[in-house]
N, C-alpha and C positions, 0 to 999 in steps of 0.2 A: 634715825637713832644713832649716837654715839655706841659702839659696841667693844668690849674687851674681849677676848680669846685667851685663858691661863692654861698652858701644861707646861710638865716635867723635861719638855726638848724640841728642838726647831730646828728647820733646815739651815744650812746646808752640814750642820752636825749630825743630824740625825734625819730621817727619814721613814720611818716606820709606817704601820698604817694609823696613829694616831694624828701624826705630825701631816699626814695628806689629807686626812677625813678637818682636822682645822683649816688646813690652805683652801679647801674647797670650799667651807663653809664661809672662812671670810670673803675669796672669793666673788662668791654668791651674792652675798651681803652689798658689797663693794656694786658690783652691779645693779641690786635694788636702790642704790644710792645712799646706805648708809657708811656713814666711815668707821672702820675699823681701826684695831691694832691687835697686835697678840704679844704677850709678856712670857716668855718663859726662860728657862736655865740653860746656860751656854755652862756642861762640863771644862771645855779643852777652849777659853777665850782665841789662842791661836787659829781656831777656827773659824771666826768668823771677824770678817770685815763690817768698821762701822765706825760711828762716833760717839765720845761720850755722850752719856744720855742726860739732857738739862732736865736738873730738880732731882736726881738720883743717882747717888755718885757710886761709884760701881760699875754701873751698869752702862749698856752699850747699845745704842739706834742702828738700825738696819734696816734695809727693806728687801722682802723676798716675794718675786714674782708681782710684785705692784703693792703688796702687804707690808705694811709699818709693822715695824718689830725692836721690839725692848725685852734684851737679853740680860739678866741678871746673874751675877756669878757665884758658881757651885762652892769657890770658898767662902760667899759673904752667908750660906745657910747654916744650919745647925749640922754637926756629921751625924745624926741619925734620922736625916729626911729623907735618903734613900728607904727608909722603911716605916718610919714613923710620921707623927704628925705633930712634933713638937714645933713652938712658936719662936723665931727672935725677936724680942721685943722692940729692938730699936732697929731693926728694916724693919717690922708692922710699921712702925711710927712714920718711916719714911716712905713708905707708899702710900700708907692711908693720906699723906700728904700731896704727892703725887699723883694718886686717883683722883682727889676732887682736884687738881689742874685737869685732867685729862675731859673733865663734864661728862662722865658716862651717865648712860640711861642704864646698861645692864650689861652684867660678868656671865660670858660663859666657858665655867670650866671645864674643859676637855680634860684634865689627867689630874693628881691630886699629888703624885709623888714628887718631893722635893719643892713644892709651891704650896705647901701648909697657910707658911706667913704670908704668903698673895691673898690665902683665899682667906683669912682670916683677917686681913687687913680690908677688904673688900667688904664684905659682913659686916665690920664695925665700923664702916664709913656706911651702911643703911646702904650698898647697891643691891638691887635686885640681882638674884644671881641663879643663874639656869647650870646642873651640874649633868655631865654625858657622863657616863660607867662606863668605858671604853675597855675595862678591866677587874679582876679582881680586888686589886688595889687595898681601897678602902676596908672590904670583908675580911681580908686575908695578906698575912705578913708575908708568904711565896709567893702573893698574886696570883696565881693559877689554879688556887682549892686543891691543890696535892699536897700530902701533909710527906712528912722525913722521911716514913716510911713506902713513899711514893704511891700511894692510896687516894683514889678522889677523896676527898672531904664534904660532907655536906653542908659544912658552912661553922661560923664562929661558935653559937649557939652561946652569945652573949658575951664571949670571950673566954667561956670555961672549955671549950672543946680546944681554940689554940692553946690552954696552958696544959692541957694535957696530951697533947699531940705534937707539936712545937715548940717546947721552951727551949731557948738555949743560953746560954752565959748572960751572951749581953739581951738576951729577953725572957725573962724569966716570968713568971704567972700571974705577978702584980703589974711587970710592963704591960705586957700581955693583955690583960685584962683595960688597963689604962688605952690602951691604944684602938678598943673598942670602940668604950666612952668617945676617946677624941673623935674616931672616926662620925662615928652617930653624931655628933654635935655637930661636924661640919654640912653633915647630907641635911640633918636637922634644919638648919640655917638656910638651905637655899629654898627658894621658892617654889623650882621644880626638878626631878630628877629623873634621868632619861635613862633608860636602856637600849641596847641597838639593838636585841634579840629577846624573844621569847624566853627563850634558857635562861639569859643573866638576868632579866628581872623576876626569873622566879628563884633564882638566888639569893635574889636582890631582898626580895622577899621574906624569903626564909629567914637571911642574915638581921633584919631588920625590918621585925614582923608592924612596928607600928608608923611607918613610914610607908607614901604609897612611891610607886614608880608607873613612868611612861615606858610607851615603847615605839622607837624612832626609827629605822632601820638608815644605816650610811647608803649613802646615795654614791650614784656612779656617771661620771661625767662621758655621756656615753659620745658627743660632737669627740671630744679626744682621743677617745675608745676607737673614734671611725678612722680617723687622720694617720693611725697607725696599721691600715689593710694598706697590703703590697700585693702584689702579681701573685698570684696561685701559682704552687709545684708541682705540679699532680705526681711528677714520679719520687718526690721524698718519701722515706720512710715512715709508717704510722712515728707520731712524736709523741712525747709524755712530755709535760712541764711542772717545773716543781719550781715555785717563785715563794719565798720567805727568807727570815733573817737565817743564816747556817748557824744553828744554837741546836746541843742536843734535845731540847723541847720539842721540836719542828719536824723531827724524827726524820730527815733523811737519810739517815743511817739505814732505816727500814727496807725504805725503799730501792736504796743501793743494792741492799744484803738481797733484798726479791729478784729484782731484775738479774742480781750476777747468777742465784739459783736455777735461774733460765735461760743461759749464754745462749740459744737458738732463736728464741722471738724476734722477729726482725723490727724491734724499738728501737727506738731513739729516743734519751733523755735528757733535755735541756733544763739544767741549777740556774739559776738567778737569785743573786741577795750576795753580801755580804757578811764576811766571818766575823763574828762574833762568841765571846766568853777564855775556856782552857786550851791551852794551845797545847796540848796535847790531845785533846778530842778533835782540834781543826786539823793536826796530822792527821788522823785516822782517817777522816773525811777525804781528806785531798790522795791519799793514799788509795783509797778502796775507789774513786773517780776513774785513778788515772790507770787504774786494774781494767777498765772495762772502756772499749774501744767505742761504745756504743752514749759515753756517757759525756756529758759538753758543760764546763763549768764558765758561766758566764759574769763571772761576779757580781757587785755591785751593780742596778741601774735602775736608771732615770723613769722618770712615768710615762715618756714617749717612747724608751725601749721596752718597759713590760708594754704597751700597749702592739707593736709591731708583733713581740714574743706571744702574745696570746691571740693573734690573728694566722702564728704559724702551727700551733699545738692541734693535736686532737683529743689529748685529755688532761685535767688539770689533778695532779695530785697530792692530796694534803693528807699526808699520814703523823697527821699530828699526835705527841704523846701528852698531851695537855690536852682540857676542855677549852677549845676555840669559842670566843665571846662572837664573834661574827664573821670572820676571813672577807677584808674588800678586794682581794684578790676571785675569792670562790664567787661573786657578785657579777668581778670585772669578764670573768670569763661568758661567766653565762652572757653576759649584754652579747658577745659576738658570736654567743652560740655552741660554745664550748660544755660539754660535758665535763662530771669531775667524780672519782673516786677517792674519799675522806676519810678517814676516820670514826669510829663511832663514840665520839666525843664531843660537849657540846653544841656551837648551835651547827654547824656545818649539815648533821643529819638531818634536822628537821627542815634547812632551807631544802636537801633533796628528798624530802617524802612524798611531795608532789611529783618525781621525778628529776630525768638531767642527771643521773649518776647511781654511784651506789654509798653506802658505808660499810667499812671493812673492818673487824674488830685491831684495835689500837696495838702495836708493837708486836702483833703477829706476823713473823715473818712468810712463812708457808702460806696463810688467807693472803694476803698481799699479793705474794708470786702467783697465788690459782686467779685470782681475782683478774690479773694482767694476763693471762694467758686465756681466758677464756674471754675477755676484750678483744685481744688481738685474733681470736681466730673466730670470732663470731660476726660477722659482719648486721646481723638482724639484731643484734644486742645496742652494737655503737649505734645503728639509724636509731634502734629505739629510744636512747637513750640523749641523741640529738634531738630528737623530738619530743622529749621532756621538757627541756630546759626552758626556763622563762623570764622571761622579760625584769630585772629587776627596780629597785626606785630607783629612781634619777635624781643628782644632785640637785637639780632646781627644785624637785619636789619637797626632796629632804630641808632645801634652804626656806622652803616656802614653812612649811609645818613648823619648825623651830622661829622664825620671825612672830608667829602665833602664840607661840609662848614667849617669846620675848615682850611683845606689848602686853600678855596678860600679865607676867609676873611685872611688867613694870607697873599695870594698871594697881595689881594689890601693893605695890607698896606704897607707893601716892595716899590709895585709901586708907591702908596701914597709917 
C-alpha cells in the first residue's frame, strides 16, 4: 500500500510524542514494505533542510530517519488553524492535485491542527482515511478539556458548553458552535477513528455520541528501548525522572516545589525536554532548578537519550496538571521496568490500576512531597511497585493492528 501520514509538525522542528508515535508508525510501515510519506507544517521553514516539493509550490521534500516528508508552510494556511478548522480553498485545490500524483491507498491522520485543508482535501479526493485522537484537538478549542476557569470539562456537549465556558473575542458562541460542526464533519468523513486510551475514547464518546471510536494503544519500540542500557551504578542515588515538553501544563513546577519541601531525601531529579511557551514562567522554572543542588536539567533530547535516561531512573514522574491522553514516555518506562508516580488525571491512572506505581492528586504539593518520601524510605513499596509494572504494546503490534484497518477502510471505500 501507498500510505500518507498528516499532522500539525515534524521533526527536526518539532519532536513531541505525536511527531515519534508517526516516525514509528511509518517506520513500521516501511518495513512491511509499504511506501510511505508524511505531510505536515513546517512553522519556522529555517528549520528544516530540503527541496522544493514538485506539484506543490510552497512546500518543501525532506527525508527524516529514512521517512519522505513534505512540509507545507505555516504562512501558506489560514491564521486561525492553530485553533480552528477553517479551509483554503485553493491549497485544497492544490493538494487534492497532488494527492492523486502521489497514488495513495489511504490517509492517516495523526493530528488535525493546522492540516484542516490536508484533511479536507484528502476526503474530497475519495481517500480512505484512518484519523488517531492523539489529543483533545478536535472536541476542544484548549485541547486539554480545561475550560478559563481551569476546571476539567466534560466535553463540548454539542458546542453549547464551549460558548458558555470559553468564548473569547476572537471565539465567540456562533465560532464556537461552528467549529463543532467542522470538527464532526471531518471525524465524520474518515472511515475509522482511533483512540490511544480508554479515557479519550470515552471522551471521544461523550463529545461525539453518534460516531464510534477504536482503541489502539501507541506502541513502544522496545529493540531501541534495550540499545540504550549502560553499566549499572549501584552506588547513585535513588533518581526520579521527569521527561516532557517544560510547559506549565506538565506541572514541573509541582514536583520542584515537593522535592525542595524535603531538602533531606537523598533524590536525585533528572528534567528532560525542552522549554517551551512564557518566558517568564521558563525563568521561574530554571530559577527554582538551580535552588536545589539535588536537581539536573538536561534539556532537549533525542530518543536514544531518553532511552539511556530511563535505563538510569528509578521512578518516572508525571505530575501532570492536564488530563494526559496516553503519556509514551509513562509506556517507554515501564518496557524497562521503571515504576511511575502520576497524576490523577487522565489515562495515566488507569494504565497504573494494575499496578507499577501510584497516582497522586493533581497540583497538590504537600501529596507529592508525602508520596516521594514514603518511596524513598520504603524499600517493600518500590520492589512492590517494580513488580507491578508490565509489559506494554510494542510498536510492531501497534503497526500490525493499524495495517488492519488500513486495508479495511481501504476495502469499504472500493465497495463504497
Amino acid at each position: 500500500m501507498r500510505i500518507l501520514y498528516i499532522l500539525h509538525q515534524f521533526y527536526p522542528e518539532f519532536g513531541g510524542g505525536t511527531e515519534r508515535v508517526a516516525l514509528n508508525l511509518a517506520r513500521m510501515a516501511q518495513r512491511a514494505g509499504h511506501a510511505v510519506r508524511v505531510l505536515a507544517c513546517m512553522v519556522d521553514p529555517a528549520r528544516h533542510r530540503g527541496v522544493p516539493c514538485e506539484g506543490l509550490d510552497g512546500a518543501v521534500d525532506t527525508v527524516v530517519d529514512g521517512v519522505p516528508v513534505t512540509l507545507v508552510d505555516r504562512a501558506a494556511l489560514p491564521a486561525s488553524a492553530e485553533h480552528g478548522f477553517e479551509v483554503d480553498e485553493a491549497l485544497a485545490k492544490r493538494l487534492t492535485v497532488w494527492l492523486a500524483q502521489q497514488r495513495l491507498d489511504v490517509v492517516h491522520v495523526m493530528h488535525t491542527m493546522r492540516m484542516a485543508t490536508a484533511v479536507a482535501a484528502a476526503q474530497r479526493a475519495g481517500l480512505p482515511t484512518v484519523v488517531t485522537l492523539t489529543d483533545f484537538f478536535p472536541a476542544c478549542l484548549r485541547v486539554n478539556l480545561i475550560d478559563q476557569q481551569d476546571r476539567f470539562c466534560a466535553g463540548p456537549a454539542l458546542g453549547q458548553a464551549c460558548a458558555r465556558k470559553c468564548q473569547t473575542p476572537a471565539w465567540p458562541a456562533a465560532a464556537l458552535a461552528a467549529r463543532y460542526q467542522h470538527a464532526h464533519g471531518l471525524l465524520a468523513g474518515a472511515a475509522v477513528r482511533v483512540a490511544p486510551s480508554r479515557f479519550v475514547a470515552e471522551r471521544y464518546r461523550e463529545a461525539f455520541p453518534d460516531l464510534s471510536f477504536h482503541v489502539i494503544g501507541h506502541g513502544v519500540d522496545l529493540l531501541a528501548l534495550a540499545r540504550g542500557r549502560s553499566a549499572a551504578t549501584p552506588d547513585r542515588p535513588m533518581t526520579l525522572g521527569f521527561i516532557g515538553t517544560l510547559i506549565e501544563a506538565k506541572g514541573l513546577q509541582v514536583l520542584l516545589q515537593a522535592l525542595a519541601s524535603r531538602p533531606l531525601l537523598p533524590l536525585r531529579l533528572q528534567v528532560a525536554g525542552a522549554f517551551h511557551g512564557p518566558e517568564s514562567f521558563q525563568q521561574r522554572l530554571r530559577t527554582t532548578m538551580a535552588a536545589d543542588a539535588r536537581v539536573q536539567c538536561l534539556g532537549p533530547c533525542t530518543a536514544e537519550q531518553v532511552a539511556r535516561l530511563l535505563h538510569g531512573i528509578d521512578l518516572l514522574c508525571l505530575p501532570s496538571l492536564v488530563p494526559e491522553t496516553f503519556s509514551l514516555v509513562l509506556h517507554e518506562a515501564a518496557a524497562v521496568g521503571v515504576p511511575a508516580l502520576v497524576s490523577d488525571l487522565g489515562a495515566p491512572p488507569q494504565v497504573l490500576a494494575a499496578g507499577g506505581g501510584m497516582a497522586v492528586p493533581a497540583g497538590d504539593v504537600p501529596a507529592w512531597a508525602d508520596a516521594l518520601q514514603r518511596w524513598s524510605e520504603d524499600e517493600t513499596l518500590r520492589a512492590a511497585w517494580r513488580r507491578g509494572v508490565r509489559l506494554p504494546l510494542r510498536v510492531e503490534e501497534e503497526a500490525f493492528l493499524y495495517e488492519g484497518l488500513y486495508r479495511a477502510a481501504r476495502g469499504a471505500t472500493a465497495v463504497a
